[in-house]
C-alpha positions in Angstrom: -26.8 -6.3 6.1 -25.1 -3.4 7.8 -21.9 -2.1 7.0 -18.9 -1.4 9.8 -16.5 1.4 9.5 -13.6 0.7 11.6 -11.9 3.6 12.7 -8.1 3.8 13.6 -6.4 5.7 16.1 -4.4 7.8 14.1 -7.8 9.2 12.3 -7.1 11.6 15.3 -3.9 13.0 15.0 -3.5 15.9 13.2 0.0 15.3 11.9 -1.0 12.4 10.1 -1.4 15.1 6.8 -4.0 12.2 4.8 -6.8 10.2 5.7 -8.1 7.3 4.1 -10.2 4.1 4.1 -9.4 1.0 2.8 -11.8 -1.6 1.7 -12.6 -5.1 3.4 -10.0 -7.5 3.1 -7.0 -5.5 3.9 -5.0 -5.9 6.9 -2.8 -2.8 8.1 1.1 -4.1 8.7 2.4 -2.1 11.6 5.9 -0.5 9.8 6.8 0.9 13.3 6.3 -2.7 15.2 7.4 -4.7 12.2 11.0 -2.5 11.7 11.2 -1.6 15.3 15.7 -1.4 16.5 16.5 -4.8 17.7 16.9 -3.6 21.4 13.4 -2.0 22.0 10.2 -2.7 23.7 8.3 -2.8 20.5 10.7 -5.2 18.9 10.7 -7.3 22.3 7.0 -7.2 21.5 6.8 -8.3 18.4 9.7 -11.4 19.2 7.3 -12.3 21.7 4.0 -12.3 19.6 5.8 -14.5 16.8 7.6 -16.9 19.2 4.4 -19.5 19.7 4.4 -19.3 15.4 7.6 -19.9 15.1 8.0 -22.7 17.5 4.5 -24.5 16.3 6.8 -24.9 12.4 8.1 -29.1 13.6 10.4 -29.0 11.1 13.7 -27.3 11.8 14.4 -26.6 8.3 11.0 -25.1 7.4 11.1 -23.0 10.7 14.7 -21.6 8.9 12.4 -20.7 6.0 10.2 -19.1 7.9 12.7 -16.8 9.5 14.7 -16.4 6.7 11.3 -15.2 4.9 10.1 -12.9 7.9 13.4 -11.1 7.6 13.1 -10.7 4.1 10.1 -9.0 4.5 11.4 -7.1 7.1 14.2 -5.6 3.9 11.3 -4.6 1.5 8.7 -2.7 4.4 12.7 -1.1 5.3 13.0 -0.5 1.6 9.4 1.5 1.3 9.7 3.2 4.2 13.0 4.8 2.9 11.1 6.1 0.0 8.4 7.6 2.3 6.0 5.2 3.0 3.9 5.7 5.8 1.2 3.4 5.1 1.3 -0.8 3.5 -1.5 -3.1 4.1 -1.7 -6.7 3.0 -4.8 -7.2 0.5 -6.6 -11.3 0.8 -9.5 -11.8 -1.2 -11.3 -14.9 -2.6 -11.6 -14.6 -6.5 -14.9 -14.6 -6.6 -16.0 -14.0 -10.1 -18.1 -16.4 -11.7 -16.0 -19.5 -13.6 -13.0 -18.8 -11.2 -12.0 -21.5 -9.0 -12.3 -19.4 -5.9 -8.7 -19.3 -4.7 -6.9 -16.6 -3.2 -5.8 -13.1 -4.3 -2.9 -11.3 -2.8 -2.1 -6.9 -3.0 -0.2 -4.9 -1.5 -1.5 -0.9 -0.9 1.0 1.4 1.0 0.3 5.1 0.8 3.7 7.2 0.4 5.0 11.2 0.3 6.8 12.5 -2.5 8.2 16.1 -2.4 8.0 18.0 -5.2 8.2 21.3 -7.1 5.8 24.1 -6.4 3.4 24.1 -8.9 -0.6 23.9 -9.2 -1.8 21.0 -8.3 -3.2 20.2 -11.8 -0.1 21.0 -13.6 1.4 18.3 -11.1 -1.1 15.4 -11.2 -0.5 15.5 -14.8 3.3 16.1 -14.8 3.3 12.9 -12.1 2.0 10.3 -14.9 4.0 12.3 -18.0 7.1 11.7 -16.4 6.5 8.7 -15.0 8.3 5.2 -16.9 6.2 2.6 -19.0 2.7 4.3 -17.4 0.1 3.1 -19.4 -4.2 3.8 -19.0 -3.3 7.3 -17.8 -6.5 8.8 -16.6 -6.9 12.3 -15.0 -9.6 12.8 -12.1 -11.0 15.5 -10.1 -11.5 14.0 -6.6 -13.5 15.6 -3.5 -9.5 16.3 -2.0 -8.3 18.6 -5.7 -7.1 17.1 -8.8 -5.5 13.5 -9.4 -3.9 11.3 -11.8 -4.3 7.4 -12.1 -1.4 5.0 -14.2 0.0 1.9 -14.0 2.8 -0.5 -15.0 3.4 -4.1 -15.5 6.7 -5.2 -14.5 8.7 -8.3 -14.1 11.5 -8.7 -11.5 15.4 -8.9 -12.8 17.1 -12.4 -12.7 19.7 -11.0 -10.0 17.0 -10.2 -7.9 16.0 -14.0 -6.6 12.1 -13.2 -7.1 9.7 -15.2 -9.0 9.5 -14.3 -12.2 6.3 -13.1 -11.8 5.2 -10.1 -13.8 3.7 -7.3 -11.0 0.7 -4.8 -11.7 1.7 -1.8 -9.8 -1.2 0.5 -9.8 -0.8 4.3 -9.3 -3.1 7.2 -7.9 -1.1 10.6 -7.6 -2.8 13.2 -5.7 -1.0 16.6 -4.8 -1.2 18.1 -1.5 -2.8 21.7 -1.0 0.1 23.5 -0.2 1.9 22.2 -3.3 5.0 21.2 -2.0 3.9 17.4 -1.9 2.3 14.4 -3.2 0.7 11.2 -1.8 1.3 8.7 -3.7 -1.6 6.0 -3.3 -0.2 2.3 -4.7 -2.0 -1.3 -5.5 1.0 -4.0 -6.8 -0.8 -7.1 -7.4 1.0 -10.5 -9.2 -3.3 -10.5 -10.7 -2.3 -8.9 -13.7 -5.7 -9.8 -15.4 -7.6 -8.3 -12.5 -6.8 -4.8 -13.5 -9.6 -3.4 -13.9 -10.7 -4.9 -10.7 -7.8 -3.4 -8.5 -7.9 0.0 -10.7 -11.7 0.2 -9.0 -10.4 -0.8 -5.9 -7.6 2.3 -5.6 -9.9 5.1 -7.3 -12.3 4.3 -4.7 -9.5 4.5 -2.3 -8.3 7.7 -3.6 -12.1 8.7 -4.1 -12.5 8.8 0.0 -9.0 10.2 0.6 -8.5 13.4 2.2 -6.0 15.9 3.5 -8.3 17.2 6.1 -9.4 15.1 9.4 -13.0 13.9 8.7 -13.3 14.2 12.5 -12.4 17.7 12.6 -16.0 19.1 13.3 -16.7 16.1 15.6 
């Protein structure tokens, strides 16, 4: 069996500052379609793309629902792109491991810039999990792009908040740009709490094959 490597558009432009690949089973959500202003061609797009789902939902009420959910995501990829996010793809996996009934997993990974104070990179991978809240399995790493840090945190949305609550793993890899002014911050949030270790894999491989230079650049 042969493996594809599907290569995005963007693997070419060198403002993009980090490359990455992302596994099978993740689906890239377009932030710049998705939270495009009401009045412009990508938003007309994107009205037009959703209209046939929208209008196969029979059910008035449910088709509400739906809307009422669409925008809602719409307020949390608005929400993490505020904080820097310039990457979020949708993780669906079957749980496959043997005794499990087979249903379906769900994670989200975005990829996000953090500025930060000048200092070796080192010194900041470490400083990123030290100051971090409630990290726990702190690991340090030295990764083909410089030194990293890995943590994570379980938490549990507030009351006020309307969400399930669901406790959420949120799965941290921290690595420090060259000119050490930045980070990218890689995350996995998962409601599988007892696949950990299973999503940890999944992001240090991630953060394994990340880079801050083009792996096209001699091509």
């Amino acid at each position: 069996m042969t493996s594809r490597v599907l290569i995005a558009d963007s693997v070419k432009d060198p403002s993009s500052g980090i490359w990455f690949a992302v596994p099978g089973g993740f689906t890239e959500l377009p932030l710049d379609i998705l939270l495009a202003p009401p009045a412009s061609a990508q938003a007309n797009r994107l009205r037009e793309a959703l209209a046939p789902l929208v209008e196969a939902v029979p059910d008035g009420v449910t088709r509400q629902q739906f809307v009422a959910q669409l925008a809602s995501s719409q307020q949390l990829l608005r929400a993490l792109r505020e904080v820097g996010t310039v990457h979020c793809s949708l993780g669906v996996h079957r749980d496959d491991v043997e005794g499990r009934s087979g249903r379906i997993l769900h994670s989200l990974f975005t990829v996000s810039w953090r500025d930060i104070a000048w200092s070796p990179r080192g010194v900041s991978a470490a400083r990123a999990v030290a100051t971090a809240e409630q990290h726990s399995h702190i690991q340090y790493l030295d990764l083909p792009s410089g030194p990293a840090s890995m943590g994570e945190t379980v938490r549990t949305p507030a009351p006020e908040s309307g969400l399930p609550p669901t406790p959420l793993l949120q799965i941290y890899a921290y690595l420090p740009h060259p000119d050490c002014k930045r980070m990218a911050v890689l995350m996995m949030s998962t409601p599988e709490v007892e696949r950990r270790e299973q999503y940890r894999e999944i992001l240090q491989r991630i953060a394994e094959l990340t880079s801050f230079e083009s792996p096209l650049a001699d091509a």
